[in-house]
N, C-alpha and C positions, 0 to 999 in steps of 0.2 A: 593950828590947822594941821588936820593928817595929810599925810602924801598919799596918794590915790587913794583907791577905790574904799568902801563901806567894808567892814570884815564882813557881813553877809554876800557881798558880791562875792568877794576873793572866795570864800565855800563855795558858793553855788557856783563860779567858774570852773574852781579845781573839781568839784562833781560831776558839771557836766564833760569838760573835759577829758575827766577818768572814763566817762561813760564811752566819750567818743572812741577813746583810746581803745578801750575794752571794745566797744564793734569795730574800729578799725582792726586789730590783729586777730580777733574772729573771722573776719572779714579775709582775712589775709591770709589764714589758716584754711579757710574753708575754697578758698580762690586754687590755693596749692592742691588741694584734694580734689577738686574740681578737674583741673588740669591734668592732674594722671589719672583718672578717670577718664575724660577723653581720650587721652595718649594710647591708652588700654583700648579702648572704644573703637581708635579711628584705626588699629592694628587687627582688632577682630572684624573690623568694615573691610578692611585691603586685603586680609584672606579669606571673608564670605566671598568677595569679589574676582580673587583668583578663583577658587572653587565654582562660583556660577560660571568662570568661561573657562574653564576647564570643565563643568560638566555639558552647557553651551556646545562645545568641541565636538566631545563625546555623542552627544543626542544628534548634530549635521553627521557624523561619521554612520552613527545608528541609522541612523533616515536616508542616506546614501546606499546602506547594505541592505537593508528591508527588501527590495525587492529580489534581489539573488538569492537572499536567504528564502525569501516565500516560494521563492522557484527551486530553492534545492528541495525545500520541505515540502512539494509538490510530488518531484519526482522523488522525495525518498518515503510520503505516506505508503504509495502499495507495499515493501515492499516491511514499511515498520507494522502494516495490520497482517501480513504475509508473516512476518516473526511473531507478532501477538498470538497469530490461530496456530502459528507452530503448536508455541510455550504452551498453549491451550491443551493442544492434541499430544503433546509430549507428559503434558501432567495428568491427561486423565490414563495415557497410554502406562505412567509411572503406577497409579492408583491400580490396574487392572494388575501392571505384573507384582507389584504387593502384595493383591489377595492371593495370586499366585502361587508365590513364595512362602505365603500362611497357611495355602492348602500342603504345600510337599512339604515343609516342616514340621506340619501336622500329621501326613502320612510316614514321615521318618520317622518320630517318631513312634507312632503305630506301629511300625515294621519294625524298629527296637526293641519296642516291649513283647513283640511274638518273638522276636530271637532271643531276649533274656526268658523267655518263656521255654525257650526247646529243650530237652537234655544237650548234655556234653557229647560229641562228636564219640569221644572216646568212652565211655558208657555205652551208647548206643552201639556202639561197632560191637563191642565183649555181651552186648545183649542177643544182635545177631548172632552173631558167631556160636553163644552157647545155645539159642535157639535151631542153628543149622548142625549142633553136634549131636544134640539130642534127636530132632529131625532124621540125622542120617543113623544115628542106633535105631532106631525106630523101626525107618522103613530097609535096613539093610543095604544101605548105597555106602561108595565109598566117597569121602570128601576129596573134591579135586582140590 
């Protein structure tokens, strides 16, 4: 007579067995990764949570000031559409003295190019001058 079991049992224990083992430390494995996953999970839960009451904070402090602010921006609309028609009236007032400044740069130089246009100061005088010499042989005056 054998002492225990059939050799097909003892297989098919040690198979199942193995099997269990093999999902057991799957099992165990996957428990572990599970677990810092959460750890991970429940650290980004506790600072969404900080953050909502801190931003919570922010939004009573907001809703507290809302109405002072609606009251500054009340009394300070006249005076920011009063600075708007300024800016307005300052750039088209910019725009007129532009063309301005396009007409007399344009008469400058017009009035340049008739000066580069003239004789020489000193030509013209020795032009005079021989004209007022012959002039006075002419008519018999004497040159002062």
């Amino acid at each position: 007579m054998t002492h225990g079991f059939p050799r097909w049992f003892r297989l098919l224990f040690v198979a199942v067995m193995l099997a269990l083992c093999t999902v057991l430390v799957t099992q165990i494995i996957r428990h572990q990764s599970l677990i810092a996953d959460v750890a991970d999970l429940q650290g980004k839960l506790d600072s969404a949570q900080k953050r909502l009451a801190l931003q919570q904070k922010q939004l009573r402090e907001a809703t507290e000031e809302l109405p002072d602010v609606l009251a500054q921006l009340e009394t300070a609309a006249p005076a920011a559409q009063a600075a708007a028609d300024r800016v307005t009236e300052l750039k088209t007032q910019r725009s007129t003295l532009r063309e301005e400044v396009a007409a007399q740069n344009a008469l400058i130089a017009e009035l340049e190019a008739q000066l580069a246009a003239l004789p020489a100061p000193a030509a013209t005088s020795q032009q005079v001058e021989a004209a007022l010499s012959t002039l006075s042989g002419v008519c018999g005056t004497p040159q002062e």
